[in-house]
Every structure is written in structure tokens, then in C-alpha cells.
N, CA, C and O atoms as a GROMACS GRO file, in nm:
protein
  520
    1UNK      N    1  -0.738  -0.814  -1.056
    1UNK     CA    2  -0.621  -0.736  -1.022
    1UNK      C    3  -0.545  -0.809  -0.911
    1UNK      O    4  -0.608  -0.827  -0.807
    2UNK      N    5  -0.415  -0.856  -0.919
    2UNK     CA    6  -0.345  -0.878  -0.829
    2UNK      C    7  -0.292  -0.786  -0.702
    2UNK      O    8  -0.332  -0.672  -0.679
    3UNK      N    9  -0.186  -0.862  -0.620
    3UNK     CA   10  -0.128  -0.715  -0.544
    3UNK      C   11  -0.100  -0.613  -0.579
    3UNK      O   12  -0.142  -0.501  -0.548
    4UNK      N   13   0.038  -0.678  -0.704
    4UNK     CA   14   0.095  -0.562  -0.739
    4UNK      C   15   0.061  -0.490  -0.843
    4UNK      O   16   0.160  -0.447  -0.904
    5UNK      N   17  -0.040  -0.460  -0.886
    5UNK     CA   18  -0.106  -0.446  -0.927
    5UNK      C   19  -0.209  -0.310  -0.909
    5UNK      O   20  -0.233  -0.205  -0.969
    6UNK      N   21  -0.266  -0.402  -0.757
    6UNK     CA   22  -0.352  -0.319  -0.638
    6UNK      C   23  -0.240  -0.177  -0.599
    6UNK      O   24  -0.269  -0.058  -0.587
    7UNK      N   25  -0.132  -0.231  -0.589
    7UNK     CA   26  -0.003  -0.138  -0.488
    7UNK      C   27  -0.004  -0.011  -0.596
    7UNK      O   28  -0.033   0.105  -0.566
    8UNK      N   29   0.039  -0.061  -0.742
    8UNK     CA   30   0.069   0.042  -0.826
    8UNK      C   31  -0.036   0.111  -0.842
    8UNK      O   32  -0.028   0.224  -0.796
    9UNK      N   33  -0.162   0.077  -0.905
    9UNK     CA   34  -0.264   0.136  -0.888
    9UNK      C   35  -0.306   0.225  -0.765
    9UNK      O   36  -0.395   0.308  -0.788
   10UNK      N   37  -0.256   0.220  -0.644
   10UNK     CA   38  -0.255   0.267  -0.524
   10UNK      C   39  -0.187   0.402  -0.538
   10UNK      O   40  -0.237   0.513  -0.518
   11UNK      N   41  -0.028   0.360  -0.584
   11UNK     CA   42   0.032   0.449  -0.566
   11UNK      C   43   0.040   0.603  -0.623
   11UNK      O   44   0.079   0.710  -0.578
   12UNK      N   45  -0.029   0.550  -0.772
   12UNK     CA   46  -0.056   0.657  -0.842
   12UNK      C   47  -0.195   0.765  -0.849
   12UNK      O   48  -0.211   0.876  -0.902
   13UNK      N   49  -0.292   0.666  -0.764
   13UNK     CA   50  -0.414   0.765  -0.727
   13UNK      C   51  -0.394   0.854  -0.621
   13UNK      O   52  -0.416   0.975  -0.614
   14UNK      N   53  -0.327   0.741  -0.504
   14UNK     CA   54  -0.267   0.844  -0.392
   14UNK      C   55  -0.207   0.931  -0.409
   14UNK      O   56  -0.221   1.027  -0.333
   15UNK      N   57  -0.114   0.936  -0.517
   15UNK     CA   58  -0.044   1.085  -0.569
   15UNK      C   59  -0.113   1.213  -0.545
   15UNK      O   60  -0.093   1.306  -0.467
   16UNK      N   61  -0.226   1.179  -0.663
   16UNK     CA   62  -0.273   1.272  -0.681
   16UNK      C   63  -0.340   1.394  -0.580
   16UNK      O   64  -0.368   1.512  -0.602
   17UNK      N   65  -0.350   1.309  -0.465
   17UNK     CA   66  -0.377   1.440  -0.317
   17UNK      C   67  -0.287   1.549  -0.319
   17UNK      O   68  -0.210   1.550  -0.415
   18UNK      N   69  -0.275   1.637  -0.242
   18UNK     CA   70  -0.194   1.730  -0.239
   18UNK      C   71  -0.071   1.632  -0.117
   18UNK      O   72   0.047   1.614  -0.145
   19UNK      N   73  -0.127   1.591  -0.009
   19UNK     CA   74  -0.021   1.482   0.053
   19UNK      C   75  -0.027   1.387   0.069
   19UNK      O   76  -0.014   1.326   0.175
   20UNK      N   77  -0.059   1.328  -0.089
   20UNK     CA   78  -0.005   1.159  -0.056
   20UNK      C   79   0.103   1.123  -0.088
   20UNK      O   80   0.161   1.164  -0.189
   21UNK      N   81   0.144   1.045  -0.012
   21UNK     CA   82   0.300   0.970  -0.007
   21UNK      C   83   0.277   0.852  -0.039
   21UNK      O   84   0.168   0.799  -0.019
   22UNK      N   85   0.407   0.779  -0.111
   22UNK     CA   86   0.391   0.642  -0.113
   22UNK      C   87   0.330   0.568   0.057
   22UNK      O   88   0.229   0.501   0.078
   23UNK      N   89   0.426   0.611   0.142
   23UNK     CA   90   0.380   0.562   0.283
   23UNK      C   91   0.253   0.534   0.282
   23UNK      O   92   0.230   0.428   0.339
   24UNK      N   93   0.134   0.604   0.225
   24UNK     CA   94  -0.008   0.613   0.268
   24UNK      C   95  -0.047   0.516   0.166
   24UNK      O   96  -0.155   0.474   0.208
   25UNK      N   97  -0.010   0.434   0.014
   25UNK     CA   98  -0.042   0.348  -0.040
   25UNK      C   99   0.044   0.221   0.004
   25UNK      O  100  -0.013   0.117  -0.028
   26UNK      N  101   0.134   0.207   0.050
   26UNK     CA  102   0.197   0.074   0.162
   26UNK      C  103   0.103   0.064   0.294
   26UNK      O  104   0.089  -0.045   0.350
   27UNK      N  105   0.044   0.171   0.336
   27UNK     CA  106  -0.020   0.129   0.484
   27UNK      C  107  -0.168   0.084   0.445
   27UNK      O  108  -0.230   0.014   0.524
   28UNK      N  109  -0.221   0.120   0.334
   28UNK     CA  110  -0.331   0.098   0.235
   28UNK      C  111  -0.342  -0.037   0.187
   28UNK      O  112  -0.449  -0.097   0.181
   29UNK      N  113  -0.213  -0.091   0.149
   29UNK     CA  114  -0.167  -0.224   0.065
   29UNK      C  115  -0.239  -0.312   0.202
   29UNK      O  116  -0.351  -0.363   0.206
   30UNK      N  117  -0.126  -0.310   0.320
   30UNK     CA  118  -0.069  -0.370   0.397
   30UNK      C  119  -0.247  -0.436   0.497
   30UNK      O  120  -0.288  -0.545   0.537
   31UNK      N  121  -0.293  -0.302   0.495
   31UNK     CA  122  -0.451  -0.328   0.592
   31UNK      C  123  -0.536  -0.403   0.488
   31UNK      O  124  -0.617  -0.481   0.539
   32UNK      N  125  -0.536  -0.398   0.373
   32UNK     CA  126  -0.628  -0.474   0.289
   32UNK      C  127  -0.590  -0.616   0.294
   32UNK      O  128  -0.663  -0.715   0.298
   33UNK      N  129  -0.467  -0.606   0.292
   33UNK     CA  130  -0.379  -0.750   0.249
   33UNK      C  131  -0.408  -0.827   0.377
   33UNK      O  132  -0.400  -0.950   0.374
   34UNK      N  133  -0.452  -0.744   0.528
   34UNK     CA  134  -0.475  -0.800   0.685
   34UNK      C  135  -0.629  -0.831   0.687
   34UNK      O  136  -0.698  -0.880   0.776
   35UNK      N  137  -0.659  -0.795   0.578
   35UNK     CA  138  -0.861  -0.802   0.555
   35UNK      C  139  -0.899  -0.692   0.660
   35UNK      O  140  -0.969  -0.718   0.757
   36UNK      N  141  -0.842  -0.548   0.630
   36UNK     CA  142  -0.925  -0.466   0.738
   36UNK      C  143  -1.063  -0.368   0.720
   36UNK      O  144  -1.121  -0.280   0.785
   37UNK      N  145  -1.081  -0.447   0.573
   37UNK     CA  146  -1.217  -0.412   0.448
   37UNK      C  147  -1.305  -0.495   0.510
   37UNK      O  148  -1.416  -0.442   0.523
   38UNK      N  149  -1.293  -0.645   0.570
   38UNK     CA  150  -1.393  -0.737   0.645
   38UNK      C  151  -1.414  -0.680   0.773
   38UNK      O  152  -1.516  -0.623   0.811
   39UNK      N  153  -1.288  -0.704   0.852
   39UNK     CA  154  -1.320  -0.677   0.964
   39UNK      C  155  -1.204  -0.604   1.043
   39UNK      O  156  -1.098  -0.599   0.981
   40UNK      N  157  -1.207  -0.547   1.169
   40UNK     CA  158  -1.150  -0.430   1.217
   40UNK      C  159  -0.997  -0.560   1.280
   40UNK      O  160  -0.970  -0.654   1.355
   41UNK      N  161  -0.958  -0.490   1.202
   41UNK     CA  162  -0.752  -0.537   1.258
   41UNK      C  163  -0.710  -0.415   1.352
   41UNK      O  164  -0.745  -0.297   1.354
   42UNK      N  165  -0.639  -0.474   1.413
   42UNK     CA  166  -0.562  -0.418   1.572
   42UNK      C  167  -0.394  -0.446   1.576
   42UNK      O  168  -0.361  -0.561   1.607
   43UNK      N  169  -0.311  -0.369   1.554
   43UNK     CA  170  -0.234  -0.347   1.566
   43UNK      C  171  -0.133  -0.216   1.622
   43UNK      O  172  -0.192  -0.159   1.714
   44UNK      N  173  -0.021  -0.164   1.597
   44UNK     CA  174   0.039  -0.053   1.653
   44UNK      C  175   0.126  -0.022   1.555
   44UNK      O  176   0.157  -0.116   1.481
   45UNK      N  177   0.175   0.086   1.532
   45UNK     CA  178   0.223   0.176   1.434
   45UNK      C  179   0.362   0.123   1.453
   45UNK      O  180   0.421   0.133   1.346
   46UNK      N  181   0.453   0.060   1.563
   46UNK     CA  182   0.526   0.033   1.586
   46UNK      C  183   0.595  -0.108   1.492
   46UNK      O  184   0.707  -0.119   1.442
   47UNK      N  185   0.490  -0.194   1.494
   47UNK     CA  186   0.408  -0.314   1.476
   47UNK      C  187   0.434  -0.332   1.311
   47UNK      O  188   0.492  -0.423   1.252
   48UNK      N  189   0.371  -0.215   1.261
   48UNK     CA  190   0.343  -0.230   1.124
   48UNK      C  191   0.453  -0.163   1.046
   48UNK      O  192   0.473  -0.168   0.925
   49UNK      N  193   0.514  -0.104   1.132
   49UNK     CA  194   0.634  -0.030   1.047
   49UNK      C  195   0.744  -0.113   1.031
   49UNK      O  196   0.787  -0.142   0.919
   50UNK      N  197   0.823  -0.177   1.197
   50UNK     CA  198   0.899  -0.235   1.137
   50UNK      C  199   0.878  -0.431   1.114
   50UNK      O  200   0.962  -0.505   1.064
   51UNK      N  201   0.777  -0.462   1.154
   51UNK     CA  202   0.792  -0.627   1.179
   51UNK      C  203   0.666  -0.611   0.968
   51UNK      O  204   0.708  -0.667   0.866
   52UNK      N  205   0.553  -0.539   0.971
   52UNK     CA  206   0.476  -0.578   0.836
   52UNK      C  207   0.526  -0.533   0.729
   52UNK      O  208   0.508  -0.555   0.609
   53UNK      N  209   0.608  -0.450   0.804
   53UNK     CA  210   0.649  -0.348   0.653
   53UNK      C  211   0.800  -0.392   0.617
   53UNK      O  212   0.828  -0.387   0.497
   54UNK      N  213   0.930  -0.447   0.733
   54UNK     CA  214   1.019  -0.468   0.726
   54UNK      C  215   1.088  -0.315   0.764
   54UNK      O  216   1.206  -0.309   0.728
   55UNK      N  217   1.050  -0.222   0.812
   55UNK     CA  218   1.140  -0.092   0.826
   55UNK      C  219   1.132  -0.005   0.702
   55UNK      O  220   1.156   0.115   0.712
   56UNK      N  221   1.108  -0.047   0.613
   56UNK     CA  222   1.069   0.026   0.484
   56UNK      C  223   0.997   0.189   0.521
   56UNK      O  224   1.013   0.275   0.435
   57UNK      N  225   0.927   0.222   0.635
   57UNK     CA  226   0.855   0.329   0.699
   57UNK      C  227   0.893   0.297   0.852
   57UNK      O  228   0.917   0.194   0.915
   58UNK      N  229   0.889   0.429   0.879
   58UNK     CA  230   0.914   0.435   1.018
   58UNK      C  231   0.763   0.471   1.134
   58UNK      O  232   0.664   0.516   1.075
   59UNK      N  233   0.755   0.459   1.223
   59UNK     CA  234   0.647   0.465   1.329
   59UNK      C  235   0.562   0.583   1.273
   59UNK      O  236   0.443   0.585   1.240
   60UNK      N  237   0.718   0.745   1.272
   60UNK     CA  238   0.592   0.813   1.225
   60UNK      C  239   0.501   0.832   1.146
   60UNK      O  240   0.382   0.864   1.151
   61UNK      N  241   0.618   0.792   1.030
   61UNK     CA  242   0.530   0.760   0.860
   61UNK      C  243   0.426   0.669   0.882
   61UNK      O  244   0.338   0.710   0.806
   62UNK      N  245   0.371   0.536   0.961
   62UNK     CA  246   0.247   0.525   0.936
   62UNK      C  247   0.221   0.619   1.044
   62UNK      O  248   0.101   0.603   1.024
   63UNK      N  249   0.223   0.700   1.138
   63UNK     CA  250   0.089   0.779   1.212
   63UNK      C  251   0.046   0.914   1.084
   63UNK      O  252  -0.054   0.977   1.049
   64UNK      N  253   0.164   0.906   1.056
   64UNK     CA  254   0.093   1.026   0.955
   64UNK      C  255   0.019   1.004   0.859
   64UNK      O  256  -0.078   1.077   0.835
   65UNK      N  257   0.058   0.879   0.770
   65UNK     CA  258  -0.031   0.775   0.697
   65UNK      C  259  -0.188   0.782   0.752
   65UNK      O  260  -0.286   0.831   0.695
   66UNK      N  261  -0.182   0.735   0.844
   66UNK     CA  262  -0.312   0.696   0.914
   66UNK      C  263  -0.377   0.808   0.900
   66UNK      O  264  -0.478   0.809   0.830
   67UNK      N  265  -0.337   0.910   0.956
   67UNK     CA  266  -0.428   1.059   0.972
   67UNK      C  267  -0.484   1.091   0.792
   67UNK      O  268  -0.599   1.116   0.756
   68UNK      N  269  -0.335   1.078   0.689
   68UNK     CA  270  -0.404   1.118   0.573
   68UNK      C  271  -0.527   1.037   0.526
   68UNK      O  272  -0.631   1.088   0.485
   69UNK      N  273  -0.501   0.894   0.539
   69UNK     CA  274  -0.596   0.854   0.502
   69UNK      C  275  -0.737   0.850   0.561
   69UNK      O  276  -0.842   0.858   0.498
   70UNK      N  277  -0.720   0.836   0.712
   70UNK     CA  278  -0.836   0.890   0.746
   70UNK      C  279  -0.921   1.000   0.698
   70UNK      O  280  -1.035   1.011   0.652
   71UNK      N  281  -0.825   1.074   0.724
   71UNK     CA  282  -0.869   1.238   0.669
   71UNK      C  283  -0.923   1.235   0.506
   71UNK      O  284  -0.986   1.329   0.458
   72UNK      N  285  -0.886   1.100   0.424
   72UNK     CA  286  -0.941   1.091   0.227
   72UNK      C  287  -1.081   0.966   0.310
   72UNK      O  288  -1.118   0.886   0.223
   73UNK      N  289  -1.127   0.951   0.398
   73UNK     CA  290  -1.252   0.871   0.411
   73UNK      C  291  -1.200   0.720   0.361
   73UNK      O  292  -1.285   0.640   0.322
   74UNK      N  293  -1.066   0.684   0.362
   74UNK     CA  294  -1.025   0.572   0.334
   74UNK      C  295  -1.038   0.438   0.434
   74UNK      O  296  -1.077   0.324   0.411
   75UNK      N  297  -0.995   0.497   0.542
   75UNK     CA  298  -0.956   0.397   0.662
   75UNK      C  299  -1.051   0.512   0.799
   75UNK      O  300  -1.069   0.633   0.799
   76UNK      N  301  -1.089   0.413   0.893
   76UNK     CA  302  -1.121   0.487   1.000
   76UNK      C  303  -1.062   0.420   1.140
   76UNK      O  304  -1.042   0.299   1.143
   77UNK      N  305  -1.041   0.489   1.235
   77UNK     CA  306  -0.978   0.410   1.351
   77UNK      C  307  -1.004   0.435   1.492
   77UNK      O  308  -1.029   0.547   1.536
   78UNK      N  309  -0.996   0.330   1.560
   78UNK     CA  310  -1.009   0.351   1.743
   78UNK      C  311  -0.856   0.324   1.770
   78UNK      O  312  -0.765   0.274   1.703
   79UNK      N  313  -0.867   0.381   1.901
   79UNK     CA  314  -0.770   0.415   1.969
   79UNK      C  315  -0.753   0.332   2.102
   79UNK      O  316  -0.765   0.399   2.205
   80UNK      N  317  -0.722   0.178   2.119
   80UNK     CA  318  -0.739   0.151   2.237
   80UNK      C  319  -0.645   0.207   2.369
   80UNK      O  320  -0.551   0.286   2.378
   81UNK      N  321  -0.721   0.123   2.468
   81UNK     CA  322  -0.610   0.217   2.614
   81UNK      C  323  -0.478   0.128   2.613
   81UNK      O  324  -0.390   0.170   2.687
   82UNK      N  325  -0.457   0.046   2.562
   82UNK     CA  326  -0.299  -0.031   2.558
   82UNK      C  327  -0.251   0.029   2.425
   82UNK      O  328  -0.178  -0.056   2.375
   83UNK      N  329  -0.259   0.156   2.330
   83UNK     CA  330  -0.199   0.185   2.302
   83UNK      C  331  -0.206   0.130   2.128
   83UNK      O  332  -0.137   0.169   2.033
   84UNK      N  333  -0.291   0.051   2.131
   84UNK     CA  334  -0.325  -0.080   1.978
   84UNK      C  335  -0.418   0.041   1.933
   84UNK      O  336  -0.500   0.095   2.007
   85UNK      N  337  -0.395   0.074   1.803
   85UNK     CA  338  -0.514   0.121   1.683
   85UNK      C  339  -0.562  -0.030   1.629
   85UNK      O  340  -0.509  -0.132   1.584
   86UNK      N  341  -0.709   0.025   1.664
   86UNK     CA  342  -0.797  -0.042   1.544
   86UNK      C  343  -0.832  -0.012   1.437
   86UNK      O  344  -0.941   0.044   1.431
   87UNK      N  345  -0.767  -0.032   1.327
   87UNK     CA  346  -0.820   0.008   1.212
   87UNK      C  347  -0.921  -0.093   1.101
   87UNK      O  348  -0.915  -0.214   1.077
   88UNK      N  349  -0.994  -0.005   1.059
   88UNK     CA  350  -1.133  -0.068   0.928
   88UNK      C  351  -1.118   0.040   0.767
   88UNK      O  352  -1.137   0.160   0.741
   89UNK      N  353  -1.086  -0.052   0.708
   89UNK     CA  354  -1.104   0.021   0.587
   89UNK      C  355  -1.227   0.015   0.510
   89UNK      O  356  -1.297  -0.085   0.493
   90UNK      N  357  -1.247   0.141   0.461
   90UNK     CA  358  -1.342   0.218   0.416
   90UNK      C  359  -1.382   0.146   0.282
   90UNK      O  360  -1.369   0.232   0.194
   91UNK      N  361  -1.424   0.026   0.225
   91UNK     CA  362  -1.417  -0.055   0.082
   91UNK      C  363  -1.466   0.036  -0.045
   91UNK      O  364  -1.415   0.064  -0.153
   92UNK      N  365  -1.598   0.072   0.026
   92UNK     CA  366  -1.670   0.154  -0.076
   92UNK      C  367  -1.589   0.278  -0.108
   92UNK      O  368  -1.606   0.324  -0.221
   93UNK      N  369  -1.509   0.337  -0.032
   93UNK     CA  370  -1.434   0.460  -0.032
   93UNK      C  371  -1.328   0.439  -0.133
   93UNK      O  372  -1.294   0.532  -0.206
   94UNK      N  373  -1.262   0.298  -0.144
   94UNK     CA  374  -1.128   0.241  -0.212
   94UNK      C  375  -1.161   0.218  -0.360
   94UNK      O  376  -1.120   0.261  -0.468
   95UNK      N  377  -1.266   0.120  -0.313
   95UNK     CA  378  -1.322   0.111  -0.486
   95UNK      C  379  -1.378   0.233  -0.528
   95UNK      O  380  -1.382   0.258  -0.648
   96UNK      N  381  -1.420   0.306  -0.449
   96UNK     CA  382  -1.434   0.455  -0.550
   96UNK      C  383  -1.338   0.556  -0.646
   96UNK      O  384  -1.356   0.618  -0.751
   97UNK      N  385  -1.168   0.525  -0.503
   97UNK     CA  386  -1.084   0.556  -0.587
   97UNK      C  387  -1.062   0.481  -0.673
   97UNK      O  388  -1.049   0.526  -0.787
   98UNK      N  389  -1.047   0.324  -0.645
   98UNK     CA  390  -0.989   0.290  -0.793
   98UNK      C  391  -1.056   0.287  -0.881
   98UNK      O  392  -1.013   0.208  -0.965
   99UNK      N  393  -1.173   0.350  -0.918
   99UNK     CA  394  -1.288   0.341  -1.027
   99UNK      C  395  -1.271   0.440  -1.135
   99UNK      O  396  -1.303   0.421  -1.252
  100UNK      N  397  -1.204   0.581  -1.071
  100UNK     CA  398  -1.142   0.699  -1.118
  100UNK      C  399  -1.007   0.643  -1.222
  100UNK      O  400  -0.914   0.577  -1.176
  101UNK      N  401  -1.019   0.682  -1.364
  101UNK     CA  402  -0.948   0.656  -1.448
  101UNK      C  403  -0.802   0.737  -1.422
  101UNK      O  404  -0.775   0.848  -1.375
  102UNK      N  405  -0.732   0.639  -1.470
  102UNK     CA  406  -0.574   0.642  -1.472
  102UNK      C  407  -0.521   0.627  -1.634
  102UNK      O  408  -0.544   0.526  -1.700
  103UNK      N  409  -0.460   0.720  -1.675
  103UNK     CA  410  -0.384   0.690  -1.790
  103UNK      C  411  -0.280   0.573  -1.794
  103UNK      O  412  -0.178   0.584  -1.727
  104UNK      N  413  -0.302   0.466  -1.867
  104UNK     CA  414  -0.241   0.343  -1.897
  104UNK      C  415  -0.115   0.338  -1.909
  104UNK      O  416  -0.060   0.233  -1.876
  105UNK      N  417  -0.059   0.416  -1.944
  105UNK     CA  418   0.063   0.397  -1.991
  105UNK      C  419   0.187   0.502  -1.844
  105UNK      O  420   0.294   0.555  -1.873
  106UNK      N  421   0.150   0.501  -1.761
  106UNK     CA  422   0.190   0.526  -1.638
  106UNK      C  423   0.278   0.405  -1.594
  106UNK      O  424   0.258   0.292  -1.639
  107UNK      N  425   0.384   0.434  -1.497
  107UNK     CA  426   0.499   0.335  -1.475
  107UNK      C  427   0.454   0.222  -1.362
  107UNK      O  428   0.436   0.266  -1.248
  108UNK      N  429   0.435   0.078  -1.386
  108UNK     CA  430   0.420  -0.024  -1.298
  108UNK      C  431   0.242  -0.035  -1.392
  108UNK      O  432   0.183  -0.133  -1.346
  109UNK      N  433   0.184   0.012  -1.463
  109UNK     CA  434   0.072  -0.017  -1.515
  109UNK      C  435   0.045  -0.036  -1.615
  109UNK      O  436  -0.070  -0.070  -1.642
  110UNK      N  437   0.154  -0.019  -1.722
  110UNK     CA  438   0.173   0.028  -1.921
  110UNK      C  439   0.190  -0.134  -1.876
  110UNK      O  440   0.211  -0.173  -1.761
  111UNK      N  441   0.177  -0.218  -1.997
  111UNK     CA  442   0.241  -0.345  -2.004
  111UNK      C  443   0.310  -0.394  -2.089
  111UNK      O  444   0.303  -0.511  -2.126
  112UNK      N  445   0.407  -0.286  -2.144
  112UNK     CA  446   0.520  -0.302  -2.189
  112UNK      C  447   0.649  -0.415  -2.119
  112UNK      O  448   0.671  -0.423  -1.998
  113UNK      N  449   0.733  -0.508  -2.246
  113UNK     CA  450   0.832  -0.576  -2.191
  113UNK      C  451   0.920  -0.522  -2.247
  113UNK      O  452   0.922  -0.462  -2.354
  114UNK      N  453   1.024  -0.550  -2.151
  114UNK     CA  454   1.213  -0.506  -2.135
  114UNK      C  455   1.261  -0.621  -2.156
  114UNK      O  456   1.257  -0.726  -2.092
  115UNK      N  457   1.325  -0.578  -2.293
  115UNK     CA  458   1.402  -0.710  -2.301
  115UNK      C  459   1.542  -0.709  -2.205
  115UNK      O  460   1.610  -0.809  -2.178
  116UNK      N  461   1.560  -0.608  -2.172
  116UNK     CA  462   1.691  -0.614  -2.089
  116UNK      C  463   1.685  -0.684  -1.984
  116UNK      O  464   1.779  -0.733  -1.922
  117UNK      N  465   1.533  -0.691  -1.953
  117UNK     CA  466   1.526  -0.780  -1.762
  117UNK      C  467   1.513  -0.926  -1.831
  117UNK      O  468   1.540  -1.009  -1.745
  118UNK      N  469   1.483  -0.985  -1.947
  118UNK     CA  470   1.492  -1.114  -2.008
  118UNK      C  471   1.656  -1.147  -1.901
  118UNK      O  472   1.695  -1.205  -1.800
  119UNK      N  473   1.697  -1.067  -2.005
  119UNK     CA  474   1.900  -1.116  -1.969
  119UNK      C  475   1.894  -1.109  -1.842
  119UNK      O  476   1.856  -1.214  -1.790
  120UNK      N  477   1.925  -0.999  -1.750
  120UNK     CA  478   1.884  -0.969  -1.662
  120UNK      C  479   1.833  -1.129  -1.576
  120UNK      O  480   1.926  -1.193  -1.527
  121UNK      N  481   1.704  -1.180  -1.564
  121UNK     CA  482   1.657  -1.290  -1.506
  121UNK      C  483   1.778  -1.367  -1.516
  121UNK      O  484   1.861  -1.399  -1.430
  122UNK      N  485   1.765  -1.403  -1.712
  122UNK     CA  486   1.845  -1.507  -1.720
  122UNK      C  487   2.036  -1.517  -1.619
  122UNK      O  488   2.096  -1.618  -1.581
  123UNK      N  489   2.070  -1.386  -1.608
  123UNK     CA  490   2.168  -1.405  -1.536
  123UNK      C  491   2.180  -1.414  -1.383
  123UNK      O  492   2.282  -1.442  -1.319
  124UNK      N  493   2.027  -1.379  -1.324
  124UNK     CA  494   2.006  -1.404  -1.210
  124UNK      C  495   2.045  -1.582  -1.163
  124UNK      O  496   2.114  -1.623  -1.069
  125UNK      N  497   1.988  -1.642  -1.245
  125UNK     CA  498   1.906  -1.795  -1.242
  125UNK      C  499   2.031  -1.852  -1.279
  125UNK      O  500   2.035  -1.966  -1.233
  126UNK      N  501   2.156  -1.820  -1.354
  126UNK     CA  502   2.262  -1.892  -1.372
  126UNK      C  503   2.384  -1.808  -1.257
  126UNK      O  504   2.504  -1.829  -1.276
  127UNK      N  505   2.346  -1.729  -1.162
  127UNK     CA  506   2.445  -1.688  -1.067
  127UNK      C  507   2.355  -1.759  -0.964
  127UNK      O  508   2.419  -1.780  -0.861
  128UNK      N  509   2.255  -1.792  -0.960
  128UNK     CA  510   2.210  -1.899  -0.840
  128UNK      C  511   2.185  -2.019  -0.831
  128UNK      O  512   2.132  -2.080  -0.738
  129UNK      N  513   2.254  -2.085  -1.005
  129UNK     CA  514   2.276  -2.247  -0.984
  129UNK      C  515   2.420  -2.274  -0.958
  129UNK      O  516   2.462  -2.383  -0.919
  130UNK      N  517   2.532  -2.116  -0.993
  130UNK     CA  518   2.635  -2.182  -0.939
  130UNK      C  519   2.680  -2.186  -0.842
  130UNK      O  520   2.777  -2.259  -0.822
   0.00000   0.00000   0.00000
């Protein structure tokens, strides 16, 4: 399984909580992608919202992130005195969700092709040689 892959698959198990948000499968993506399944990454909500994420989520969206997932046994975290969360993700907890079957034919996972994004590319690639 690739990223995107990992992300979509993410996004659609996380659904299924009563509050999961995409936010909580981007802050999910983002700590795996930092290896926080090996070992404990240190950063700030500040940090990850707008410099890892690009602004895509804001400070609060990951603190609230954080709490849901904590709260699904996903991720666990310290709190240092400068203000840095340490976070460790939960592996066995992740691969448990993704082990839980997903109907295939769900959007970002069916592997159906569009021929419209063919053209599409192709007109990308000839508006960026001229």
C-alpha cells in the first residue's frame, strides 16, 4: 500500500466514528509518514498545522484531532513544559483498523479509470511545454 493509498484508506475508516473528520486521518497520515509508529516525534500543533500540513488544518483542528484519536487508542501523547507534544502511534491499534474490511468500490479505492483525466493530463503537459 502506498501513501495515497494509506490516506484514503484512512479516511474512510475514520469516518466511520461518530467524530471522525478528515483532520484526524491527515494528522494520522502526517505522524506515520514522521515514523511516530518507531519512535516518539515531538512537535506542536502549531508546527504541524501550518508548516506539515501547509494550513490545510488549523492549530485547533489538530488539538482536536489529537484528543479523537487518542481517545480511538490510535496515537498516545506527552505534554512537554515548552509546550512540544510528544506523540507515538499506536501500530498495532492502526493495523487493526486497517484490517477491518472496506467495500471496494468506495471513492479514492475502486480502481476504476476516467478517461476524461487521460485528456485532462494530456492538456496539462501541453499548457506546460508552452
Amino acid at each position: 500500500m502506498d501513501s495515497k493509498a494509506l490516506f484514503n484508506e484512512l479516511i474512510h475508516r475514520l469516518s466511520k466514528y461518530e467524530d471522525g473528520k478528515y483532520s484526524d486521518a491527515m494528522l494520522l497520515h502526517y505522524l506515520l509518514r514522521q515514523g511516530a509508529d518507531d519512535a516518539e516525534y515531538k512537535t506542536t500543533a502549531v508546527k504541524v498545522a501550518f508548516d506539515a500540513l501547509a494550513g490545510c488544518l488549523n492549530r485547533r483542528d489538530v488539538q482536536r484531532s489529537t484528543e479523537r484519536l487518542s481517545q480511538l487508542g490510535l496515537i498516545s501523547t506527552r505534554v512537554h513544559a515548552n509546550t512540544r507534544t510528544h506523540f507515538t502511534v499506536n501500530r498495532e491499534a492502526v493495523l487493526a483498523l486497517l484490517a477491518k474490511p472496506l467495500p471496494r468500490n468506495l471513492p479514492g479505492i475502486d480502481e476504476r479509470h476516467f478517461p476524461f483525466l487521460d485528456e485532462w493530463k494530456a492538456a496539462q503537459t501541453t499548457a506546460g511545454s508552452a
